[in-house]
Structures are given as structure tokens and as C-alpha cells.
VEXDREN-2710 file (C-alpha; in Angstrom, 1 decimal):
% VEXDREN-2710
k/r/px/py/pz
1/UNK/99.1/128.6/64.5
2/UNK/102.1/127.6/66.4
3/UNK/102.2/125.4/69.7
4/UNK/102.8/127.7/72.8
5/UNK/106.7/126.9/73.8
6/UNK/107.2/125.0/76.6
7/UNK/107.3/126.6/80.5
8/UNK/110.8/127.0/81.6
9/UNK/111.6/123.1/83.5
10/UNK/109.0/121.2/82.0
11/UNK/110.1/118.3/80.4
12/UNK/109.3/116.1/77.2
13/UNK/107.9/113.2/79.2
14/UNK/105.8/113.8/82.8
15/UNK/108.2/112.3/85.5
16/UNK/105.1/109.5/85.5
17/UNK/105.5/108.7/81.8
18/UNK/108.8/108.5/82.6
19/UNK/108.3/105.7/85.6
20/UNK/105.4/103.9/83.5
21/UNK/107.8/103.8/80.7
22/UNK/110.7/102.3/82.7
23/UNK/108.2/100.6/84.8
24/UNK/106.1/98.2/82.2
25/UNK/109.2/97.6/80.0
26/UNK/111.2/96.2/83.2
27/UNK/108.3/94.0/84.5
28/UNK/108.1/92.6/81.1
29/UNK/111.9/92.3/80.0
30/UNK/113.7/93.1/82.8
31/UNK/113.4/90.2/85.1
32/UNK/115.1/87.5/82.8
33/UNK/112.0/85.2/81.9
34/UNK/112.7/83.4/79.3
35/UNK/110.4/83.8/76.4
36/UNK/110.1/81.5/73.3
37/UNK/109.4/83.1/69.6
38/UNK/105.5/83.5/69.8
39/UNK/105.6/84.2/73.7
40/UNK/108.4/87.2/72.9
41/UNK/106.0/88.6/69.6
42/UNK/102.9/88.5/72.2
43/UNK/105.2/90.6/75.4
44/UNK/106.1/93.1/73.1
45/UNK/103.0/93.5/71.6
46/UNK/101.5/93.5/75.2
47/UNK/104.3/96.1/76.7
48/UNK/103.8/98.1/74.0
49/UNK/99.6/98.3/74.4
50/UNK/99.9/98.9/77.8
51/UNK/102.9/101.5/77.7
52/UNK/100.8/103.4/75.1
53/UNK/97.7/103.5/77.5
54/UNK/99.2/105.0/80.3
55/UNK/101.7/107.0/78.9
56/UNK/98.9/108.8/76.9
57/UNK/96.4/109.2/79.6
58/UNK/99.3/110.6/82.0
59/UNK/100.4/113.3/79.1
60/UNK/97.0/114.0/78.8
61/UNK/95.9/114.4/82.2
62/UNK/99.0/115.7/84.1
63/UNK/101.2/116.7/81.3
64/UNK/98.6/119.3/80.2
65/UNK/99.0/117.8/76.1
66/UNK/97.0/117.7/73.4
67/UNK/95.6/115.0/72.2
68/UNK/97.6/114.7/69.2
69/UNK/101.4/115.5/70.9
70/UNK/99.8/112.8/74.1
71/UNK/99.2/110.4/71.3
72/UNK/103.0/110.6/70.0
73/UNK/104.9/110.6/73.1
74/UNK/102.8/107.3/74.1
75/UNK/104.0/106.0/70.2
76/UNK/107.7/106.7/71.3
77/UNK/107.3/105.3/74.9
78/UNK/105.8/102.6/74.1
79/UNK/108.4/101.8/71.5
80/UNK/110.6/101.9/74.2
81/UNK/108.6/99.6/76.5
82/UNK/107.6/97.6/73.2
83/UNK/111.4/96.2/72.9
84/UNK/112.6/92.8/73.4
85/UNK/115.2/93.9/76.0
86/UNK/115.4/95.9/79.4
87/UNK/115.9/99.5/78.5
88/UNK/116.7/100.9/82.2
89/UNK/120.8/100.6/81.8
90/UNK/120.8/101.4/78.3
91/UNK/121.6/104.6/76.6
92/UNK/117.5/104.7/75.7
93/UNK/117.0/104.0/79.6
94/UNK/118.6/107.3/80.4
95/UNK/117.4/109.4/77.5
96/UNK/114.1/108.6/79.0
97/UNK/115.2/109.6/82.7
98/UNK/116.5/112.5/81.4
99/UNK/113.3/113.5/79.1
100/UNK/111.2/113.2/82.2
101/UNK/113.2/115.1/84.6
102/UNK/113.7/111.5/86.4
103/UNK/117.4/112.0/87.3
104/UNK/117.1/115.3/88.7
105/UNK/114.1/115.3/91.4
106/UNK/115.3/115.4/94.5
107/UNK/115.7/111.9/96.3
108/UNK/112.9/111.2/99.4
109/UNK/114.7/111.8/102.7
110/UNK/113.8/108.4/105.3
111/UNK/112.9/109.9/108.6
112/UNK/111.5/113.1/109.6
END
């Protein structure tokens, strides 16, 4: 039996996979601490854990996944999230903008 296809404007990732993604790997890599050998194996390894949590518990919940396609889109985010180096400006950074619908929600207007 084949998955259903996907609704017209839903994207791979939920826009909050996308942030969590973005999110966990800049707090980890993207704010230039300096990380010996051991310390670097142990970030990763803890970017990666914690990208995976969330990611799959927002595809499940909000995403409307199975459990099987939640668990593989937290594998590839957390890859993501799991590497030694700041994805946001990278061409990874904006495949993931663009697989959550990141880049085109409308911006918040300040003021009423």
C-alpha cells in the first residue's frame, strides 16, 4: 500500500523542525567555542541526540508522520545538527529553510 501524497504546500520538514534543526546546530557550532578533539566527538554526539528528539516528536505531533518517515527525517536533521560546523549559511543551511517552508512564511509585522 502506498503513502498518501503529500497536501498541496506542505513541506518535507514542519517549519519547527526546520528552527530546531537550525536552532540546536547553531547553539552548539555556531557561536565559535572552541572545542578540543574529545569535547568536539562529545558536541556532535550531543547535537545530534538532541536534534533527533525534537525533530521526531515535532514530525510526529505537528507534522501528522508516521512513526517510521518521523524517525528518518529526525536521522537527516540530526545529521545536519550532528556536524562539526554551523550549517545556517551553508548550502545545507538553506536546503533546510527551504524543506521547511522557512524562507517563505511571511515575516511578523512590529506594531499593530
Amino acid at each position: 500500500m502506498s503513502e498518501p501524497a503529500a497536501a498541496p504546500g506542505r513541506e518535507f520538514f514542519h517549519p519547527l523542525s526546520g528552527v530546531a534543526i537550525l536552532g540546536i546546530d547553531w547553539l552548539f557550532f555556531g557561536l565559535g567555542w572552541e572545542f578540543g578533539p574529545v569535547s568536539l566527538a562529545l558536541a556532535c554526539a550531543a547535537s545530534f541526540a538532541a536534534c533527533f528528539a525534537v525533530v521526531r516528536r515535532v514530525q510526529l505531533r505537528y507534522g501528522g508522520d508516521t512513526p517510521e518517515r518521523a524517525r528518518w527525517k529526525a536521522l537527516l536533521g540530526a545529521a545536519a545538527a550532528g556536524a562539526p560546523f554551523a550549517v545556517g549559511g551553508t548550502i545545507l543551511g538553506g536546503a533546510i529553510l527551504a524543506l521547511s517552508g522557512l524562507r517563505r512564511r511571511p515575516r511578523l509585522s512590529r506594531g499593530a
